[in-house]
C-alpha positions in Angstrom: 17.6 49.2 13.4 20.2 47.4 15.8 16.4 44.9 16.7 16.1 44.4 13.1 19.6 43.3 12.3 19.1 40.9 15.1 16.2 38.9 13.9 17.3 38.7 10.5 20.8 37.6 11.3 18.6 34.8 13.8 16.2 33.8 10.5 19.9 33.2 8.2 21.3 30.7 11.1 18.5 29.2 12.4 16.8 28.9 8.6 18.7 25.8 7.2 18.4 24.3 10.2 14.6 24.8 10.4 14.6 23.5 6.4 16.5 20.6 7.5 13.9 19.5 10.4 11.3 19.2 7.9 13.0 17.5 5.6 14.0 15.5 8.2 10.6 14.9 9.7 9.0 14.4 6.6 5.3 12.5 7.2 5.7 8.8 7.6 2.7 6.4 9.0 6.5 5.3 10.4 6.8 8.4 12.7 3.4 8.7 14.1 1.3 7.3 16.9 0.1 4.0 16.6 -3.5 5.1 17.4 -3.2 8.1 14.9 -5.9 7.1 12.2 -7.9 10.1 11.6 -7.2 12.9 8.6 -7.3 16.0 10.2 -7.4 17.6 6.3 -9.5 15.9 3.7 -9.5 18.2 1.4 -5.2 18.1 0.9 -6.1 14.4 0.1 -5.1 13.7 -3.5 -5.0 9.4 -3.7 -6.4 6.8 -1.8 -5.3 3.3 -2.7 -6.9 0.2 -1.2 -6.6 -3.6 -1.7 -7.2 -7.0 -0.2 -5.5 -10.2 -0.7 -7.6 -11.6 -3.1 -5.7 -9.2 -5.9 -9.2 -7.0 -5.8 -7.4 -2.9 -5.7 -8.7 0.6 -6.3 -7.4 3.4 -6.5 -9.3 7.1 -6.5 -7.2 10.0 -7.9 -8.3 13.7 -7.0 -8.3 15.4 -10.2 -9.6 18.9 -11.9 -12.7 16.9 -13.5 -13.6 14.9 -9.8 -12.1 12.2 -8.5 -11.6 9.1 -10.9 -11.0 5.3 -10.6 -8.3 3.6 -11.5 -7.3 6.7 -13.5 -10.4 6.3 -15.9 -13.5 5.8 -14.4 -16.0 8.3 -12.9 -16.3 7.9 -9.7 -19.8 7.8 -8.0 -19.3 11.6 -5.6 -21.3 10.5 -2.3 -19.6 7.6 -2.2 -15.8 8.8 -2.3 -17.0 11.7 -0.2 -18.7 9.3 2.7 -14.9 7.2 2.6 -13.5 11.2 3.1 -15.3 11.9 5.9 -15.2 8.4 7.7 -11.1 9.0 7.6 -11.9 12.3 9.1 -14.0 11.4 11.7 -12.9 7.9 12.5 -11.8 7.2 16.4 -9.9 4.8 18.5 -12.5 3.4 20.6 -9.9 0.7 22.7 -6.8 -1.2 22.1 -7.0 -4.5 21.5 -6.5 -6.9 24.8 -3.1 -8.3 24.6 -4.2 -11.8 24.8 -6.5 -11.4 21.8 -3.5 -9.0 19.7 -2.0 -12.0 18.0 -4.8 -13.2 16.5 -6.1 -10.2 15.5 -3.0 -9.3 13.4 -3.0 -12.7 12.5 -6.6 -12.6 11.1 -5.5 -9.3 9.6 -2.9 -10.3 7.8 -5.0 -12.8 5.8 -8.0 -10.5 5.2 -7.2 -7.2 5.8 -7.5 -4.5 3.5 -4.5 -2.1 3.2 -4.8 1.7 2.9 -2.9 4.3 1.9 -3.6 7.7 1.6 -2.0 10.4 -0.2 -1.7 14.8 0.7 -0.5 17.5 -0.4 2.3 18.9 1.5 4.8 21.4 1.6 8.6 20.5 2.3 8.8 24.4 4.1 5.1 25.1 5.9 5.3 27.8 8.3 2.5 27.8 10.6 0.3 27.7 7.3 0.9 31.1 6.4 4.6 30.0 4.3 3.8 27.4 2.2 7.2 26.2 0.0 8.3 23.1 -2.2 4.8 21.4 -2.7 5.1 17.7 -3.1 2.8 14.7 -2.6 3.5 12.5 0.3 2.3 8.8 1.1 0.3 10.4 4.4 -0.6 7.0 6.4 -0.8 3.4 5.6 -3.1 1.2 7.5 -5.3 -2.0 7.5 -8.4 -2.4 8.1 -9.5 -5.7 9.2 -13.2 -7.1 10.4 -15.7 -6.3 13.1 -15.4 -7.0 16.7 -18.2 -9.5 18.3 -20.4 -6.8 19.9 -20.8 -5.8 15.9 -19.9 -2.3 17.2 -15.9 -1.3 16.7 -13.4 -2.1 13.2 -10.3 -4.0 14.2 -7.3 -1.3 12.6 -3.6 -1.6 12.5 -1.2 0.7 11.2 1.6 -0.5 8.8 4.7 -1.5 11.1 2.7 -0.6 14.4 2.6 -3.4 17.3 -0.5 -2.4 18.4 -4.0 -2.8 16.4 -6.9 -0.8 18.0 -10.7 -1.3 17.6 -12.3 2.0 15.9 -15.2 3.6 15.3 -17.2 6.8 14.5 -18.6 8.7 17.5 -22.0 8.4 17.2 -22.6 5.5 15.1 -23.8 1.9 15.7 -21.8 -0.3 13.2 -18.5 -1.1 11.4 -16.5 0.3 9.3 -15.1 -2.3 6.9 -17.8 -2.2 4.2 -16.5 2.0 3.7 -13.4 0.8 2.7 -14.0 -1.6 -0.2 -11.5 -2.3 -2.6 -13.8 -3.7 -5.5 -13.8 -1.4 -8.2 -17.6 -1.7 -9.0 -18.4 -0.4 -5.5 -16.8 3.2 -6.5 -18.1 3.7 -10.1 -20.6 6.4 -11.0 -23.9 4.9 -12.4 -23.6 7.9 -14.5 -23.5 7.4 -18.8 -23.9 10.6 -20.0 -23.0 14.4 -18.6 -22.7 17.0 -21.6 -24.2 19.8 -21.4 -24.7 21.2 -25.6 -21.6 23.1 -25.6 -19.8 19.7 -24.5 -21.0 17.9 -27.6 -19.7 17.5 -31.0 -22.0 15.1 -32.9 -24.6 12.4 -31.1 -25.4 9.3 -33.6 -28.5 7.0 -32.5 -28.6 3.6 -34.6 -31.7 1.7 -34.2 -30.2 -1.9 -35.4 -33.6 -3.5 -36.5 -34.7 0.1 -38.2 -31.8 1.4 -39.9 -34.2 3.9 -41.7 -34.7 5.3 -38.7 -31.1 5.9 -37.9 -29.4 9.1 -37.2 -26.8 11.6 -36.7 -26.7 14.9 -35.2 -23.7 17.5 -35.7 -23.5 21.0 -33.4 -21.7 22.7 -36.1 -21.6 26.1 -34.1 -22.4 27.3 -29.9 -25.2 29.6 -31.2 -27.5 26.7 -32.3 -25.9 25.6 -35.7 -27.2 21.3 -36.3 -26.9 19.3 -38.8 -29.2 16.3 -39.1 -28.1 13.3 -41.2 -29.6 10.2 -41.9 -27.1 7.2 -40.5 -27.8 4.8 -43.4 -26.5 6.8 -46.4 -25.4 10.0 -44.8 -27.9 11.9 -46.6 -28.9 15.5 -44.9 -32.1 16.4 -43.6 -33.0 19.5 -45.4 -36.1 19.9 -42.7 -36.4 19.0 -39.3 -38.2 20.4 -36.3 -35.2 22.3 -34.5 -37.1 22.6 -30.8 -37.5 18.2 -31.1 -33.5 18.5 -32.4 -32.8 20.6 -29.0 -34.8 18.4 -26.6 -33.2 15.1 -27.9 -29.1 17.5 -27.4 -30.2 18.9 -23.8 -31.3 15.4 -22.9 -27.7 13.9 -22.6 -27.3 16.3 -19.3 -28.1 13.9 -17.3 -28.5 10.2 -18.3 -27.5 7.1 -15.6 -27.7 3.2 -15.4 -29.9 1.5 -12.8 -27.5 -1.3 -11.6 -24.3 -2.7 -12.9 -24.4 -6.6 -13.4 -20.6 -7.9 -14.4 -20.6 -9.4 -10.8 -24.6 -10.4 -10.6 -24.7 -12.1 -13.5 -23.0 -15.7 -15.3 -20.3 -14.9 -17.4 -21.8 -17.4 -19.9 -25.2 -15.8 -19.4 -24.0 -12.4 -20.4 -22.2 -13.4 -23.1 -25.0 -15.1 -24.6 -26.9 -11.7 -24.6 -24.1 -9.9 -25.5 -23.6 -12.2 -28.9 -27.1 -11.5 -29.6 -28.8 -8.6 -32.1 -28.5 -5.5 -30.1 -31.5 -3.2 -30.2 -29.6 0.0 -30.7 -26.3 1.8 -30.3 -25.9 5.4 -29.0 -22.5 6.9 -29.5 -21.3 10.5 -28.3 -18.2 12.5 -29.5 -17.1 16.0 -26.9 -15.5 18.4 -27.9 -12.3 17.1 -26.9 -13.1 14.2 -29.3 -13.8 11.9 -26.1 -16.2 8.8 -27.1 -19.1 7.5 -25.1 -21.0 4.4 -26.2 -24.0 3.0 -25.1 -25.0 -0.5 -27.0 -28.2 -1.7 -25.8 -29.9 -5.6 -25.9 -33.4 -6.6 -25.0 -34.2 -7.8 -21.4 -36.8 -10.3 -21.2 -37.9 -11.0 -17.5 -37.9 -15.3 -17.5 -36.5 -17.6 -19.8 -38.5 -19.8 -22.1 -37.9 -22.6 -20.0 -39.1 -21.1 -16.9 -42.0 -19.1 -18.7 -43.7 -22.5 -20.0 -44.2 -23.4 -16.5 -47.7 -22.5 -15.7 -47.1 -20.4 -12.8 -45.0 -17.7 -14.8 -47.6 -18.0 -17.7 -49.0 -14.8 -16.7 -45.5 -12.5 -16.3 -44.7 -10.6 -19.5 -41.4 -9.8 -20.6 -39.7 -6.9 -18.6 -41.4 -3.8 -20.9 -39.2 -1.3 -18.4 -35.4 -2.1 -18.7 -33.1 -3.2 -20.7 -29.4 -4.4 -20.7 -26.4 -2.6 -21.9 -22.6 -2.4 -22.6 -20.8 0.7 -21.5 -17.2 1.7 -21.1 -15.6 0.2 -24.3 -17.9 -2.8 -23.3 -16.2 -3.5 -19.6 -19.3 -2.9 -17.7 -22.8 -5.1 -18.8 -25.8 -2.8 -16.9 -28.9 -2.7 -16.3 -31.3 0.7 -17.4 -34.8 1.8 -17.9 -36.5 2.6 -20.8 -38.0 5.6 -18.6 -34.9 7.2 -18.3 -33.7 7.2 -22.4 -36.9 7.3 -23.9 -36.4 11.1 -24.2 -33.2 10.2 -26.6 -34.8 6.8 -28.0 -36.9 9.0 -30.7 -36.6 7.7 -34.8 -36.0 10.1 -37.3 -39.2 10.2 -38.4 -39.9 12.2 -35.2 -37.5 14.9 -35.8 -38.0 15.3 -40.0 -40.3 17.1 -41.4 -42.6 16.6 -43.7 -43.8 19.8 -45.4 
């Protein structure tokens, strides 16, 4: 009894001074070693924010739908995960030789790219096990600059640090730069569409140059309940062939982009395609009333200029893809005909007849 009254009078005293250590000691890039760029714990990583200096910033958000972009944007997995475990597995190779330190920061300083990475922590952790006063904290900041000569080792600096180091990954023959790209387009999913049918509300496909062939599906219950209706007067189908109807619904699963082309492309060029007749428009409404568009133009392979040359006499006009604005129009893409065919049916194909 007399033992127990002993260690609980030692937990009261020594308690608020234990609470006021780890306050105290809160993480800060400030506090730790200069060569201290690895995340032990990926998975307590909630934000990573990256940017250069030519205004170009991301920023990925952990959240309970995946991580997102620029707190909008699906992200594409693999590549977020791959940036998750470089930080994990990412090693000080060397310091950088003193006579060649002041250039490097100098050259890192102009076109570094600064990180900063985000956990969850706990303002009380006792050896894991007590876990108390969750909070997010700013984890590490660092830059990450470009390759050394041999092409073999990432020039790093943390923020504040005197030191820079050259890193690398144990094991593998490159730089790490490219992993830590601050372009948004590098981190977007080439996904469109991921319902499954219990995710959709209604699915409209309008064929511009066929309006007859125009249409809209509602789910008007879980248990198989559609409603077809024709787009141009709202008219319902009375008869349609409900297997087709469930093909065209189950077919939104899954549905990506080949390549996006904002940064390929002219500005001038894709606004002339985008200012010309769209082939057709496919817009889907989720249950929690979330809209995804899709409007899609024809890609022909060579101008008319170029094609009246005799050499490209021969080469058609590209029959397999075809251009597109997704993402309330920010993104111009590139996607193939043999990926949307299965939801590029007319109306005609669903209705029946007799």
């Amino acid at each position: 009894m007399k033992k127990n009254k002993k260690l609980i009078l030692i937990i009261v005293l020594f308690a608020p001074v234990a609470i006021w250590f780890v306050m105290k000691n809160d993480s800060s890039t400030l506090q730790e070693s200069e060569s201290e760029f690895a995340i032990n714990d990926t998975a307590s990583v909630t934000k990573i924010f990256m940017a250069d200096k030519q205004t170009n910033s991301v920023l990925l958000e952990r959240t309970s739908d995946g991580w997102l972009l620029d707190s909008k944007y699906k992200t594409n997995t693999k590549v977020v995960d791959f940036l998750l475990e470089t930080m994990h597995r990412i090693r000080v190779k060397s310091p950088v030789p003193i006579a060649a330190r002041d250039n490097i920061i100098k050259r890192m300083a102009s076109i570094g790219i600064k990180v900063e990475i985000y956990q969850d922590a706990y303002r009380i952790n006792l050896f894991d096990k007590i876990k108390l006063f969750p909070y997010e904290m700013l984890a590490k900041v660092y830059y990450v600059g470009d390759v050394t000569p041999n092409n073999l080792g990432t020039y790093m600096l943390i923020e504040d640090a005197e030191h820079p180091y050259v890193t690398h990954i144990p094991g593998f023959r490159g730089f790490l730069t490219p992993r830590y790209s601050p372009i948004p387009d590098d981190w977007k999913s080439h996904q469109v569409f991921k319902h499954t049918l219990s995710d959709i509300k209604n699915v409209s496909v309008e064929f511009i140059e066929f309006p007859e062939e125009s249409f809209m599906v509602d789910i008007t219950s879980s248990d198989g309940g559609y409603n077809l209706r024709k787009l141009q007067d709202s008219n319902n189908v009375s008869r349609f062939d409900t297997l087709r109807l469930l093909n065209f619904l189950t077919s939104f699963s899954d549905l990506r982009y080949e390549s996006r082309l904002n940064n390929i492309m002219s500005p001038i060029i894709i606004d002339s395609i985008v200012n010309s007749p769209a082939m057709f428009e496919i817009t889907l409404i989720d249950n929690k009333n979330n809209t995804t568009c899709v409007t899609a133009f024809n890609k022909k392979a060579l101008s008319k200029k170029i094609k009246d040359e005799a050499y490209f006499k021969l080469i058609p006009d590209d029959r397999d893809r075809f251009y597109a604005l997704i993402n309330y129009g920010e993104d111009f893409v590139l996607m193939q005909y043999y990926t949307f065919d299965k939801v590029l049916y007319p109306l005609s194909y669903y209705a029946r007849t007799n």
